[in-house]
N, CA, C and O atoms as a GROMACS GRO file, in nm:
protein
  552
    1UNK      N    1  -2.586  -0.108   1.659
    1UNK     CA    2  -2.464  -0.031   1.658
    1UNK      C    3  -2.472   0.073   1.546
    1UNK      O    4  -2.529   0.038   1.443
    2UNK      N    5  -2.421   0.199   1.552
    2UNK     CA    6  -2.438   0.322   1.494
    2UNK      C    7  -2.310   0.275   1.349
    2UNK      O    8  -2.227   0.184   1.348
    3UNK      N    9  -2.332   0.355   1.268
    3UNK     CA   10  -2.268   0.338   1.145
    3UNK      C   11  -2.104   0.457   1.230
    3UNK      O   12  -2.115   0.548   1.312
    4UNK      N   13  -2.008   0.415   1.182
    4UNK     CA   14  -1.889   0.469   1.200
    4UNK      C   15  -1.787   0.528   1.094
    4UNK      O   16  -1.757   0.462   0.994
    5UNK      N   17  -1.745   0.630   1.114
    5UNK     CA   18  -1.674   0.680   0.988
    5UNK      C   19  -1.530   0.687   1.097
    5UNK      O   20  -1.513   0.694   1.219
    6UNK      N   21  -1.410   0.680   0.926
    6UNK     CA   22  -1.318   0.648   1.063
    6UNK      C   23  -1.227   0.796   1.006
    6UNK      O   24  -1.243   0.853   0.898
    7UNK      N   25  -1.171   0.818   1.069
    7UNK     CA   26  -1.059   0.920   1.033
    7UNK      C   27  -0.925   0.870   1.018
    7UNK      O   28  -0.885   0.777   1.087
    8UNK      N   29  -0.830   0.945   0.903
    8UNK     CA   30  -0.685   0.903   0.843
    8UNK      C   31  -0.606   0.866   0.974
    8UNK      O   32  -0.516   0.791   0.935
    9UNK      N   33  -0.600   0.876   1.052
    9UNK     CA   34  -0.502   0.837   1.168
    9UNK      C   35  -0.516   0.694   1.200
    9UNK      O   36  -0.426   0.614   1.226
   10UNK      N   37  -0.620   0.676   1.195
   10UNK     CA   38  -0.649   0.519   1.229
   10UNK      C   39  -0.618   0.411   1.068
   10UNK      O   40  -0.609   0.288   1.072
   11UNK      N   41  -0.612   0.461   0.992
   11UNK     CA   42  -0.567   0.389   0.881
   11UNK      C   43  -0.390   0.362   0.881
   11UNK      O   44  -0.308   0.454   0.887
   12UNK      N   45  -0.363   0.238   0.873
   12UNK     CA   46  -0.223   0.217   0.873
   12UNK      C   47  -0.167   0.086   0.830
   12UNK      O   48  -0.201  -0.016   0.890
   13UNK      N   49  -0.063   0.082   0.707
   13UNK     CA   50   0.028   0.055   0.636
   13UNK      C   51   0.148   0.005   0.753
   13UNK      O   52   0.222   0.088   0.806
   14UNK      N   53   0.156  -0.139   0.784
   14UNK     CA   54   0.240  -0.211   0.775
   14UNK      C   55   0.350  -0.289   0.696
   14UNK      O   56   0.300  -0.359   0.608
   15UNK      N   57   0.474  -0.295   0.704
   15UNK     CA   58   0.532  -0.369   0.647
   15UNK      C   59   0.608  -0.415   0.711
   15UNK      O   60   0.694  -0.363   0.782
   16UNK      N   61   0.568  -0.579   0.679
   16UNK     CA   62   0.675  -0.680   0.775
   16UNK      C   63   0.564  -0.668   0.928
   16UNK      O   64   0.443  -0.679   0.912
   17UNK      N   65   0.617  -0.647   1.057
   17UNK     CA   66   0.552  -0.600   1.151
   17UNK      C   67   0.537  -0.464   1.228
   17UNK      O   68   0.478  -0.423   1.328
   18UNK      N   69   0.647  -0.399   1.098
   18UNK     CA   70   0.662  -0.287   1.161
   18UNK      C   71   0.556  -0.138   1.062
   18UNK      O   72   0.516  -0.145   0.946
   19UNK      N   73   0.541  -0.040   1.146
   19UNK     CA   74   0.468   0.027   1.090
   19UNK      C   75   0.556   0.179   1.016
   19UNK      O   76   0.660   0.240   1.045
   20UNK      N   77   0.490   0.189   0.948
   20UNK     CA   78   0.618   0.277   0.881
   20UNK      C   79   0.568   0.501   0.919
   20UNK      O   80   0.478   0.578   0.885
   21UNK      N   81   0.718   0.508   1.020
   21UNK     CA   82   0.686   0.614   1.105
   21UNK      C   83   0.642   0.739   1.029
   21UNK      O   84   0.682   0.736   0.912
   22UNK      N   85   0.569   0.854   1.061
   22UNK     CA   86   0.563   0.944   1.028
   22UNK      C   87   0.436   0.972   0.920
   22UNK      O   88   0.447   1.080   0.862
   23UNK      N   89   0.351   0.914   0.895
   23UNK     CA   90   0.270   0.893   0.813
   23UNK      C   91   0.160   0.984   0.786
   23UNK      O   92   0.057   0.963   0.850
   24UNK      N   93   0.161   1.082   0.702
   24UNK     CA   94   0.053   1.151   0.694
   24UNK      C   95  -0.024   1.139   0.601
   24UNK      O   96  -0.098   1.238   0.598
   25UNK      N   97  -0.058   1.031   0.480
   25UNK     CA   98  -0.182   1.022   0.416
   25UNK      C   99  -0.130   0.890   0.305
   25UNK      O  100  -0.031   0.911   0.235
   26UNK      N  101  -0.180   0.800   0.299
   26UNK     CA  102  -0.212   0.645   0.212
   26UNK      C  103  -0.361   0.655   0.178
   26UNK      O  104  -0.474   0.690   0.214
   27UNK      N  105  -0.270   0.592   0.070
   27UNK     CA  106  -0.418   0.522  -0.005
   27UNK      C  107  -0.402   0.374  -0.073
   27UNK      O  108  -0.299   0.327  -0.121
   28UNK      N  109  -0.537   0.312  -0.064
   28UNK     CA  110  -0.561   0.182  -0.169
   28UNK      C  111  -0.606   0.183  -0.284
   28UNK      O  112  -0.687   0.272  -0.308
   29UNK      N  113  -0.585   0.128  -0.346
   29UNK     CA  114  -0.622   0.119  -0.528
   29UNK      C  115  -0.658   0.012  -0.584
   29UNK      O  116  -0.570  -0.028  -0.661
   30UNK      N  117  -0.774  -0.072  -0.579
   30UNK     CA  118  -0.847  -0.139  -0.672
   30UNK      C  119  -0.886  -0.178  -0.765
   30UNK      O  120  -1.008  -0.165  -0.767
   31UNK      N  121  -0.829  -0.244  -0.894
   31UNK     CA  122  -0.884  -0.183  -1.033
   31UNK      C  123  -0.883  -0.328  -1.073
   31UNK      O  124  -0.800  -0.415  -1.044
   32UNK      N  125  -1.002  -0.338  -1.152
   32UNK     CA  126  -1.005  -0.480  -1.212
   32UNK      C  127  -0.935  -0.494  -1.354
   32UNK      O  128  -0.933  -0.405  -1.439
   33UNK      N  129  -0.876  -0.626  -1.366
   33UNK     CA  130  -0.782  -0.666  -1.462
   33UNK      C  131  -0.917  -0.740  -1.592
   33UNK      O  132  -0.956  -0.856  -1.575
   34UNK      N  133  -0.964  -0.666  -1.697
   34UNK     CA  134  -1.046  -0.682  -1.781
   34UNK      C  135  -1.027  -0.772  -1.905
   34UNK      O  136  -1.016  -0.694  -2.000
   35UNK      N  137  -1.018  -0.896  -1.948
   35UNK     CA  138  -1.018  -0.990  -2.072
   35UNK      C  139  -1.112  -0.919  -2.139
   35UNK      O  140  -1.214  -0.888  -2.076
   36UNK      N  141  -1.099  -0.880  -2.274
   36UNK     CA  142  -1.166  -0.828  -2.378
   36UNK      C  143  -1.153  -0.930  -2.480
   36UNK      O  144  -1.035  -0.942  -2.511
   37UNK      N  145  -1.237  -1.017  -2.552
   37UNK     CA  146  -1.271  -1.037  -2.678
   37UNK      C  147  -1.368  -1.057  -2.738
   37UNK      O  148  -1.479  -1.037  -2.688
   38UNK      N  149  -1.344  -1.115  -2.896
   38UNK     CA  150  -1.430  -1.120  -2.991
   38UNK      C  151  -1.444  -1.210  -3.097
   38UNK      O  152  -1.374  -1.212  -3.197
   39UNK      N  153  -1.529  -1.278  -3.074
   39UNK     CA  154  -1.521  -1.439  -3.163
   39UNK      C  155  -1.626  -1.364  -3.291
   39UNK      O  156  -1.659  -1.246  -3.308
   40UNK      N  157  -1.660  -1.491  -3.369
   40UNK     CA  158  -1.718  -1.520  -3.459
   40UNK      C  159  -1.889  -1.521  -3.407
   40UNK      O  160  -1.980  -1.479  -3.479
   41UNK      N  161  -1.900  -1.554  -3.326
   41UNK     CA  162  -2.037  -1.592  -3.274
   41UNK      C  163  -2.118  -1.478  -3.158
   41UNK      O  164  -2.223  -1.499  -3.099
   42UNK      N  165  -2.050  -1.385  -3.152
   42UNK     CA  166  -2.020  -1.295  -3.095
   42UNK      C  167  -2.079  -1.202  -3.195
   42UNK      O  168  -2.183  -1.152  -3.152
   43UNK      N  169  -2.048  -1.165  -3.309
   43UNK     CA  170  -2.166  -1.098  -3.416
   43UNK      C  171  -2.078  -0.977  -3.384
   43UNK      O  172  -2.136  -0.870  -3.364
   44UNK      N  173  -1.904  -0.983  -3.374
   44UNK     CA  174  -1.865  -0.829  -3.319
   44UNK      C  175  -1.883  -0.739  -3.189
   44UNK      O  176  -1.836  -0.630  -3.159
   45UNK      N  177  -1.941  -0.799  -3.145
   45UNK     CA  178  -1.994  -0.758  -3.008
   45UNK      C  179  -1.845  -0.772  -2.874
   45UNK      O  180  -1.790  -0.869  -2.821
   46UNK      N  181  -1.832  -0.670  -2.866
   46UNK     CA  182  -1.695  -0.703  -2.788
   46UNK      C  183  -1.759  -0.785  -2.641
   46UNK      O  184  -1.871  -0.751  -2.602
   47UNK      N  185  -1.682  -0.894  -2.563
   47UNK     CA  186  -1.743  -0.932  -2.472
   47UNK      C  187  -1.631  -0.872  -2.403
   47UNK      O  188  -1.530  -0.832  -2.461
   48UNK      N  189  -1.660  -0.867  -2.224
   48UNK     CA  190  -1.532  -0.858  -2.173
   48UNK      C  191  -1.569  -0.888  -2.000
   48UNK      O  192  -1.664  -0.846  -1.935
   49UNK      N  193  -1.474  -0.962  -1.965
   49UNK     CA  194  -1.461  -1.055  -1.793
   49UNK      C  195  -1.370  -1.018  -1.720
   49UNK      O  196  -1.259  -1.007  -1.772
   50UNK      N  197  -1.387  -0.984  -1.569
   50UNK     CA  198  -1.311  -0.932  -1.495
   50UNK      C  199  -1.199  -1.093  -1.476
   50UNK      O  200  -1.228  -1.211  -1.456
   51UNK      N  201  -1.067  -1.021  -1.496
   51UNK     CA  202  -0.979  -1.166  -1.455
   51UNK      C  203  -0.887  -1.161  -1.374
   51UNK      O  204  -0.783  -1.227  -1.380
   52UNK      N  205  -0.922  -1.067  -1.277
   52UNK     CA  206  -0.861  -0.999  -1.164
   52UNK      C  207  -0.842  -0.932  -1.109
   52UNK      O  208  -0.937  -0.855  -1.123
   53UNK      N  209  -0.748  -0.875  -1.011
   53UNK     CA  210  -0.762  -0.722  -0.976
   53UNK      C  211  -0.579  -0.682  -0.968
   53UNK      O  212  -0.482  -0.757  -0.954
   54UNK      N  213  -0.585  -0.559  -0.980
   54UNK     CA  214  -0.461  -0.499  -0.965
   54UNK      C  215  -0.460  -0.403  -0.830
   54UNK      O  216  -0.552  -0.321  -0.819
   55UNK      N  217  -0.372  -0.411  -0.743
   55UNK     CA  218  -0.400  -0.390  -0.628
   55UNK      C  219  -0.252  -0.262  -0.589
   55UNK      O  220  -0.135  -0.301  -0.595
   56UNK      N  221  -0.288  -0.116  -0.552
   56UNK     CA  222  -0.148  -0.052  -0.533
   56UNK      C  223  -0.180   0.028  -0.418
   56UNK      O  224  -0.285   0.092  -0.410
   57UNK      N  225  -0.086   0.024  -0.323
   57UNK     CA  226  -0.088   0.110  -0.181
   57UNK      C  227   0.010   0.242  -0.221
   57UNK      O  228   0.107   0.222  -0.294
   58UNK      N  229  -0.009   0.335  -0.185
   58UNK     CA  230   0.078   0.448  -0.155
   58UNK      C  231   0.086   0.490  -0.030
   58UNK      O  232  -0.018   0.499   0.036
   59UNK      N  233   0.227   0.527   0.033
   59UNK     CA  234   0.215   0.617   0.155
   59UNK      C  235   0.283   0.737   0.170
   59UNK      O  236   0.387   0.720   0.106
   60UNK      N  237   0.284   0.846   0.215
   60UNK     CA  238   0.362   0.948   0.218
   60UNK      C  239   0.376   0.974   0.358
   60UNK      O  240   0.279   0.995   0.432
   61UNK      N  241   0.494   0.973   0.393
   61UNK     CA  242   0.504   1.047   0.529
   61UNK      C  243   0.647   1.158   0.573
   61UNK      O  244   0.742   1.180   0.497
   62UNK      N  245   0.636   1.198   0.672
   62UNK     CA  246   0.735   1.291   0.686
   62UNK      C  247   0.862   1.199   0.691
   62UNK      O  248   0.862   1.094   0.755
   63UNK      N  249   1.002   1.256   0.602
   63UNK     CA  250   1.084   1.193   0.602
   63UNK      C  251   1.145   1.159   0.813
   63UNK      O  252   1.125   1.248   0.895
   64UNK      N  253   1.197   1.050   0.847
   64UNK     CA  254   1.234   1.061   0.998
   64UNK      C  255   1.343   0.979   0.988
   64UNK      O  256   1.373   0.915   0.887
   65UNK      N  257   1.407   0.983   1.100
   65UNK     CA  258   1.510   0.874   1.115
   65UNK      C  259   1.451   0.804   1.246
   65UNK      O  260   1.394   0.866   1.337
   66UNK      N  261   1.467   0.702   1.244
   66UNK     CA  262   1.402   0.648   1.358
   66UNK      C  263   1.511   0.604   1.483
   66UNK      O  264   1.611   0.544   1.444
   67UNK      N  265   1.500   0.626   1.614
   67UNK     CA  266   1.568   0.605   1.686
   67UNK      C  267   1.610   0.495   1.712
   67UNK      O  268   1.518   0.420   1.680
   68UNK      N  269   1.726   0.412   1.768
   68UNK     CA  270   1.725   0.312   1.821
   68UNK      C  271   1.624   0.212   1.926
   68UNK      O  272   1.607   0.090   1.920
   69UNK      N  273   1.545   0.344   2.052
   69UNK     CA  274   1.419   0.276   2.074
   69UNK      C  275   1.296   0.199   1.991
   69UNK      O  276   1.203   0.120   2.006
   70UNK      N  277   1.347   0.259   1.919
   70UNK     CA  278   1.169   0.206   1.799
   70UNK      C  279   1.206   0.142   1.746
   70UNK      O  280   1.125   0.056   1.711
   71UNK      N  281   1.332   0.125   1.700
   71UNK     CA  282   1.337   0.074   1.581
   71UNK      C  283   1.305  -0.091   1.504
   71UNK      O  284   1.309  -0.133   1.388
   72UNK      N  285   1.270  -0.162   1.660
   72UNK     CA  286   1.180  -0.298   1.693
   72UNK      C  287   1.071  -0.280   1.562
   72UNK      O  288   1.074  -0.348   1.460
   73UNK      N  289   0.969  -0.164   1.595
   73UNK     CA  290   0.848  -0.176   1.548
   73UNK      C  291   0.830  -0.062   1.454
   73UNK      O  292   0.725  -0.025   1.400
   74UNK      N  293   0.922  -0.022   1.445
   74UNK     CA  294   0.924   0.160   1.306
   74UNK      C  295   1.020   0.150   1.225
   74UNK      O  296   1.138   0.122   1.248
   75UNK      N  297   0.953   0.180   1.102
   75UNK     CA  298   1.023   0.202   1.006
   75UNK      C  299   1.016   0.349   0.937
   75UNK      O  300   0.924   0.414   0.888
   76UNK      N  301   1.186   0.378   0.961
   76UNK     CA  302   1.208   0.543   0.922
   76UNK      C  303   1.249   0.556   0.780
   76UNK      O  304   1.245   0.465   0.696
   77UNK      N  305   1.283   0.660   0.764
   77UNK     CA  306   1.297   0.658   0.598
   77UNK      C  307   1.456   0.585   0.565
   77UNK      O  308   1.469   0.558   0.446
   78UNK      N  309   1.551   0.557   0.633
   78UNK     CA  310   1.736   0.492   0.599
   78UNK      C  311   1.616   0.336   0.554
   78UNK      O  312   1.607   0.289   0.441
   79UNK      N  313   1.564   0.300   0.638
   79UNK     CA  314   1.461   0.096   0.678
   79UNK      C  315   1.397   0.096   0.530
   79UNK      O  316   1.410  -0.006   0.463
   80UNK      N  317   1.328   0.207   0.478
   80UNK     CA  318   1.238   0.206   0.380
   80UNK      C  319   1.350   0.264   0.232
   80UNK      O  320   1.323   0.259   0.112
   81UNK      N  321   1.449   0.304   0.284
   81UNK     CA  322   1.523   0.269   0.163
   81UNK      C  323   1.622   0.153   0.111
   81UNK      O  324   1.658   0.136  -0.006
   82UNK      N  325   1.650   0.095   0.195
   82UNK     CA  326   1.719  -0.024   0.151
   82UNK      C  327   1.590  -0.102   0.110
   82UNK      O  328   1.600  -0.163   0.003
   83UNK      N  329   1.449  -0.115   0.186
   83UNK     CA  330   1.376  -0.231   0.129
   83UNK      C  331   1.340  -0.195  -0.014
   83UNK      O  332   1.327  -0.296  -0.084
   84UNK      N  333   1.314  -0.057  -0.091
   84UNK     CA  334   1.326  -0.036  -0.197
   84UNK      C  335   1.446  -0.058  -0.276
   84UNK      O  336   1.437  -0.092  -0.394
   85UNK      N  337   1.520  -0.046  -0.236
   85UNK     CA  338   1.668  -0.070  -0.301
   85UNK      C  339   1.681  -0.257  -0.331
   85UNK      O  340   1.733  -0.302  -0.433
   86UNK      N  341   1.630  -0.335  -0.231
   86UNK     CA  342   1.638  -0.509  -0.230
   86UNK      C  343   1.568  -0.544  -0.313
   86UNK      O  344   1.591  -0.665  -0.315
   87UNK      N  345   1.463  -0.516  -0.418
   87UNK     CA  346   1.396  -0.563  -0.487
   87UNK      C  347   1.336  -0.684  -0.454
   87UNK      O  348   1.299  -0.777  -0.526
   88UNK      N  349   1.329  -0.664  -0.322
   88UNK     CA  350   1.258  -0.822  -0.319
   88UNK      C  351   1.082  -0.807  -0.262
   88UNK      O  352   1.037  -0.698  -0.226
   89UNK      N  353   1.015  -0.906  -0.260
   89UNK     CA  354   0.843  -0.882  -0.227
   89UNK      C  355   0.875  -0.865  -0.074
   89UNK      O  356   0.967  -0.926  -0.019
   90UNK      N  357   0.791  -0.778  -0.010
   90UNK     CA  358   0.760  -0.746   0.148
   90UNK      C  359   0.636  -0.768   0.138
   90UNK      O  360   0.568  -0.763   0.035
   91UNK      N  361   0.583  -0.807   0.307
   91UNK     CA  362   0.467  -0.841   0.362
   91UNK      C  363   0.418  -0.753   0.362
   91UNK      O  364   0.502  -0.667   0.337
   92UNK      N  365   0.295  -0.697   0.380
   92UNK     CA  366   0.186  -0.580   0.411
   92UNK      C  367   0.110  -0.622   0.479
   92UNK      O  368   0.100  -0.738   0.520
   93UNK      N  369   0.015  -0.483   0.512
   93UNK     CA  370  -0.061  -0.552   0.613
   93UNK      C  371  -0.174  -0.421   0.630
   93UNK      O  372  -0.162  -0.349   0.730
   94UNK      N  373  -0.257  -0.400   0.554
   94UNK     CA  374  -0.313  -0.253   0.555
   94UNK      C  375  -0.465  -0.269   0.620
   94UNK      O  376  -0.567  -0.329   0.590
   95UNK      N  377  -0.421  -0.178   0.730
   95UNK     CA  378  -0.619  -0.208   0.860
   95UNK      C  379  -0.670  -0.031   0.845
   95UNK      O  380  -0.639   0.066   0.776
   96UNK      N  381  -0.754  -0.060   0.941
   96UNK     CA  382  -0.881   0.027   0.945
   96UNK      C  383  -0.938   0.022   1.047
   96UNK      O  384  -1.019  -0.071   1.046
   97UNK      N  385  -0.938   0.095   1.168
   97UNK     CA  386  -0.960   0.074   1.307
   97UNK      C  387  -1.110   0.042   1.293
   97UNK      O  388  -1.191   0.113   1.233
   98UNK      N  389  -1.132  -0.056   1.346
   98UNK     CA  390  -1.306  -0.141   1.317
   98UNK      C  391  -1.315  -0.210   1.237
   98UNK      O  392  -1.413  -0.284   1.243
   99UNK      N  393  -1.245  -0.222   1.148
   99UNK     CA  394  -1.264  -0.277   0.977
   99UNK      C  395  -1.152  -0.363   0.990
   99UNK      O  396  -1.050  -0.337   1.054
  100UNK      N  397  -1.182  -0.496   0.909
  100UNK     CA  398  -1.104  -0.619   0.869
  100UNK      C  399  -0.965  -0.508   0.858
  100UNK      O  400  -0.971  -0.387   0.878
  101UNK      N  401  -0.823  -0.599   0.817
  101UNK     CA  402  -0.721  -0.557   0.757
  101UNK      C  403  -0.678  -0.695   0.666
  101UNK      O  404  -0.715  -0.810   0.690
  102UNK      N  405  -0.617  -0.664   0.590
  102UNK     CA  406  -0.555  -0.726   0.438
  102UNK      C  407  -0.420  -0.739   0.443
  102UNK      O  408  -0.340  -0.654   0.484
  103UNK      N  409  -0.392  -0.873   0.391
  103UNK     CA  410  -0.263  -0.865   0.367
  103UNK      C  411  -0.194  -0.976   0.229
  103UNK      O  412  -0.245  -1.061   0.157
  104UNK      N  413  -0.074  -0.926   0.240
  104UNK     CA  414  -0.016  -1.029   0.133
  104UNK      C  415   0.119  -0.975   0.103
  104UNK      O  416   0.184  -0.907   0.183
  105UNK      N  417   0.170  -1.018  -0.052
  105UNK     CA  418   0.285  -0.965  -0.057
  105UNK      C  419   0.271  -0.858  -0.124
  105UNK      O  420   0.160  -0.831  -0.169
  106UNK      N  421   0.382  -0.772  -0.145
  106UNK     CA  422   0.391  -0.652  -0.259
  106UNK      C  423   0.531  -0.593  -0.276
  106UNK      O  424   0.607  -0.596  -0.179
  107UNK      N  425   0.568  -0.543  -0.384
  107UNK     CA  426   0.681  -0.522  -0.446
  107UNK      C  427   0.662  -0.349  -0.425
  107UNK      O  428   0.566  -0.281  -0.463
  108UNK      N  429   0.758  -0.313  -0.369
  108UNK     CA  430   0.775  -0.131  -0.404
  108UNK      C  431   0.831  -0.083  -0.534
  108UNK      O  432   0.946  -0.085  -0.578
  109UNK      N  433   0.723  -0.042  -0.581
  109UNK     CA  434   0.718   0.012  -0.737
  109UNK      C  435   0.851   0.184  -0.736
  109UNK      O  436   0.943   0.199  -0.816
  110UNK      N  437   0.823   0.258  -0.652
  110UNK     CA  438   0.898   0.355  -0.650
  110UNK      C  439   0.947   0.414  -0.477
  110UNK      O  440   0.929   0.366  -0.365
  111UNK      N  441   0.980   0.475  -0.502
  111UNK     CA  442   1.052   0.578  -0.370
  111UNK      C  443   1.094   0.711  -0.390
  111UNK      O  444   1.201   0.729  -0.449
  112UNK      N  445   1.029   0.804  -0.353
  112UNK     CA  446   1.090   0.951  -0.373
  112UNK      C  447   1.081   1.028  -0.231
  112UNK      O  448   1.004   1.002  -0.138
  113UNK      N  449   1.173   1.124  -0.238
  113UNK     CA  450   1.184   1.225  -0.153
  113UNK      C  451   1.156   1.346  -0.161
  113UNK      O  452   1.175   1.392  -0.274
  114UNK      N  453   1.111   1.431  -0.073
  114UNK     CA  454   1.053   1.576  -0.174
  114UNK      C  455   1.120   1.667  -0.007
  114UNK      O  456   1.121   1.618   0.106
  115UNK      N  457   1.171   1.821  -0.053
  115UNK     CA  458   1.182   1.880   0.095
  115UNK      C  459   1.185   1.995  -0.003
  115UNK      O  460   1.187   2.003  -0.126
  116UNK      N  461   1.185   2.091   0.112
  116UNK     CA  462   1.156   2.247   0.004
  116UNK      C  463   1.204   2.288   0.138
  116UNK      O  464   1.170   2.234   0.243
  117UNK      N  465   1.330   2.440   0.123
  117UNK     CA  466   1.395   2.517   0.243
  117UNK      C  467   1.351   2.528   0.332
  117UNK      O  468   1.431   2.546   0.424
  118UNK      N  469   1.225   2.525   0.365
  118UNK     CA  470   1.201   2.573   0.475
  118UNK      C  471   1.036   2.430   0.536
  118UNK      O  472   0.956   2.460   0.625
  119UNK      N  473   1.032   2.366   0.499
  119UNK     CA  474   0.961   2.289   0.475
  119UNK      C  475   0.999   2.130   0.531
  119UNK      O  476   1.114   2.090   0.514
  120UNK      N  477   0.896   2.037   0.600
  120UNK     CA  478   1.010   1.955   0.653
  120UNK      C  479   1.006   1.794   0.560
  120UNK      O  480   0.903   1.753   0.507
  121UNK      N  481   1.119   1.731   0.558
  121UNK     CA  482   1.113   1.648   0.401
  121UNK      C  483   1.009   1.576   0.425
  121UNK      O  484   0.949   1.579   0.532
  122UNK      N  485   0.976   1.500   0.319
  122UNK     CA  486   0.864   1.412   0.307
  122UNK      C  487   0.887   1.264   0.209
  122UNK      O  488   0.914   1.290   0.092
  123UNK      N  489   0.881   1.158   0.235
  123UNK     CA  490   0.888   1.058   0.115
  123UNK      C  491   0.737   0.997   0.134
  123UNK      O  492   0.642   1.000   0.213
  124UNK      N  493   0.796   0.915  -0.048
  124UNK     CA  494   0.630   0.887  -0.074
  124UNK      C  495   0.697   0.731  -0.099
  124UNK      O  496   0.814   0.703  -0.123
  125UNK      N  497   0.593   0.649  -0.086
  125UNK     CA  498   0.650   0.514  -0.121
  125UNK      C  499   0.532   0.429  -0.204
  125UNK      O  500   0.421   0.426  -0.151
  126UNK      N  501   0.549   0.365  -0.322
  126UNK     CA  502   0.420   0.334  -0.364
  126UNK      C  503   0.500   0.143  -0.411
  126UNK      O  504   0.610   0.103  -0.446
  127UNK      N  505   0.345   0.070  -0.377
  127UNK     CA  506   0.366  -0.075  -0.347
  127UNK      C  507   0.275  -0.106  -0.432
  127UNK      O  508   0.186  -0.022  -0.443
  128UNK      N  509   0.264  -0.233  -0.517
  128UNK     CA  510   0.203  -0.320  -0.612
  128UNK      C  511   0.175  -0.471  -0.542
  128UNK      O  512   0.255  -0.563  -0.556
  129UNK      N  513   0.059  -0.483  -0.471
  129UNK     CA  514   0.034  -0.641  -0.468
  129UNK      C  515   0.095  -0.720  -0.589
  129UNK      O  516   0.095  -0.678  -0.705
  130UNK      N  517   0.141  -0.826  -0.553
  130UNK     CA  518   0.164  -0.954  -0.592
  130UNK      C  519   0.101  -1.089  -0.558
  130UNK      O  520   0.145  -1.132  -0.451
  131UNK      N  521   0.024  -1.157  -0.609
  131UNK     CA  522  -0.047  -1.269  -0.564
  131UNK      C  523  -0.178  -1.192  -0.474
  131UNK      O  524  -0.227  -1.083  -0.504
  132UNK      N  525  -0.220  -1.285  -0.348
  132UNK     CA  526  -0.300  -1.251  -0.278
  132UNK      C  527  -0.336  -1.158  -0.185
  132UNK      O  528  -0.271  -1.158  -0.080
  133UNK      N  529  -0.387  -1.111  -0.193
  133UNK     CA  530  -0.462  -0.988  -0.103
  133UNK      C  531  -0.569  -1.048  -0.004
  133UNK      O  532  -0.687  -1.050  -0.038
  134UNK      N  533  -0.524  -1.103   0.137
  134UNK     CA  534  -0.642  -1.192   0.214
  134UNK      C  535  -0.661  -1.080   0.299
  134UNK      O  536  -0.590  -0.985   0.332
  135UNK      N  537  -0.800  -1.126   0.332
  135UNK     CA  538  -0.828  -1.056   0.451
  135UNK      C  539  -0.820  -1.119   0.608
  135UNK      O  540  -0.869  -1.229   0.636
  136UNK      N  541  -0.758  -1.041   0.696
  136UNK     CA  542  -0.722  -1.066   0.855
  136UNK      C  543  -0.893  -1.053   0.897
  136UNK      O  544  -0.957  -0.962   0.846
  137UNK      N  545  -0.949  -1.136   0.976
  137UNK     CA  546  -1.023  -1.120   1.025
  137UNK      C  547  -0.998  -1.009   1.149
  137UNK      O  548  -0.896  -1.009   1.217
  138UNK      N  549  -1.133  -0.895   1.169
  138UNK     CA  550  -1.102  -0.785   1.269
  138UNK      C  551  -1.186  -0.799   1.360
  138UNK      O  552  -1.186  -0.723   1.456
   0.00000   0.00000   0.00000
């Protein structure tokens, strides 16, 4: 089988089961959580061990309201502001058409809106894993 590159359309940000409408560009963020120290025996030598990872999704999409048809499986921007507003952890669920997808919980760190006169609005939504990040078998 040939190596595959995938394009942004096929990348998609779930929350809960629903997918959140209008989406024109996410990203994942990876960064390891680093223990740094320095004993006696150590001669000064800083040591330092990965002791985890810090894990943050962003999405931006065109602001929408979502219709009553969809609204089963879409989430418009009114859905994605109360779940920022609840402070509470939501499910995720972030795939890759061919590629495993991941999931777990995560807390929405922020919410903004951006529109300019003539321009059509846009919100950005950015999420912080909490606990585990598993992978869905694909």
């Amino acid at each position: 089988m040939a190596n595959t590159t995938v394009f942004g359309y096929n990348v998609l940000l779930k929350i809960g089961a629903k997918t959140i409408v209008g989406t024109t560009s996410n990203s994942l963020d990876i960064n390891k959580k680093i223990k740094e120290s320095i004993t006696k025996d150590d001669q000064g030598q800083t040591r330092a061990k990965a002791v985890g990872n810090e894990i943050s999704l962003s999405v931006e999409n065109l602001a929408t309201i979502v219709d009553v048809a969809d609204a089963a499986t879409k989430l418009g921007r009114d859905e994605v502001i109360a779940l920022a507003l609840a402070n509470d952890p939501v499910t995720i669920t972030y795939s890759m058409a061919g590629a495993d997808a991941y999931t777990g919980s995560a807390l929405i760190t922020s919410y903004s809106e951006k529109s300019g006169a003539e321009d059509e609005a846009t919100v950005s939504l950015n999420l912080r894993v909490i606990g585990a990040f598993t992978i869905v078998a694909g």
